[in-house]
N, C-alpha and C positions, 0 to 999 in steps of 0.2 A: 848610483845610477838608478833612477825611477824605469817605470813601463812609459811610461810617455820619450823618455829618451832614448830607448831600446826599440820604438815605437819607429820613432824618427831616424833615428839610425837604418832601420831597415826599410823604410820609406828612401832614405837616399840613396841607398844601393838600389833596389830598384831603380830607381831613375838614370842611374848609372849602365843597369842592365838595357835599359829602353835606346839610352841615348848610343851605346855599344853598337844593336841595331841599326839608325839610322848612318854612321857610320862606313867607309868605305875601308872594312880590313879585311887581312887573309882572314879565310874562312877557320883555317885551323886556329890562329892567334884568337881571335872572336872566341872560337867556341872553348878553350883555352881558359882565359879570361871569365865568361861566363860561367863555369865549369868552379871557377877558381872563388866566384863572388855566392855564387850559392851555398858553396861550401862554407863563406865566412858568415852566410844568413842563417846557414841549418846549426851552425856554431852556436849562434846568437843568440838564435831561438833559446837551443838546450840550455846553454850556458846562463840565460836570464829564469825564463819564463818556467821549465820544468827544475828548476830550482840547484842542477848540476855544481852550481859555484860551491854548494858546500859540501858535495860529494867525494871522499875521500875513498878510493886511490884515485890519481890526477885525472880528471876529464877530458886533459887530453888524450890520455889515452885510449877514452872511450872512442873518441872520435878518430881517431887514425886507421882503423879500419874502413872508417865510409872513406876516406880521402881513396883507398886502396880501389874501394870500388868505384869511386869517380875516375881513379887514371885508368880501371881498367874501361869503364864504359866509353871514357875516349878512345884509347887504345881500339878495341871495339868496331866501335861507329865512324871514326876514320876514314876508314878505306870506304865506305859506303858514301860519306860526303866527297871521298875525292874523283868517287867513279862517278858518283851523279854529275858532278863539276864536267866533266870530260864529253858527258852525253848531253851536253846544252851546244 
């Protein structure tokens, strides 16, 4: 895999985040979703560009702690989008 493919790879998620946007979904699934594509971009990033792939012990396990704090900042933020939702 070159930088130009890791390049475009994260150029099409993006546009998958955009189009997510334009979309009519529950808000939770959205942010979800989002939540869930960022994760596989901050992946990417580390995975290609700061050179992680030849990083021994598994990188994934580097990264399963951010996942932690992604469900908890869902978790989180939540109840915050559901009570906004309520006051429209």
């Amino acid at each position: 895999m070159t930088n130009v493919r890791v390049w475009l790879a994260l150029v099409a998620l993006t546009l998958v985040e955009v189009a997510l946007a334009w979309v009519k979904t529950a808000p939770g699934l959205m942010l979800a979703l989002l939540l869930a594509l960022s994760f596989a971009k901050a992946a990417m990033i580390a995975w290609w560009f700061m050179h992680l792939k030849n990083y021994r012990p598994k990188p994934l396990l580097l990264l399963l702690p951010f996942l932690f704090v992604c469900v908890g900042l869902l978790l989180a933020l939540l109840p915050d989008g559901v009570r906004a939702g309520a006051m429209r």
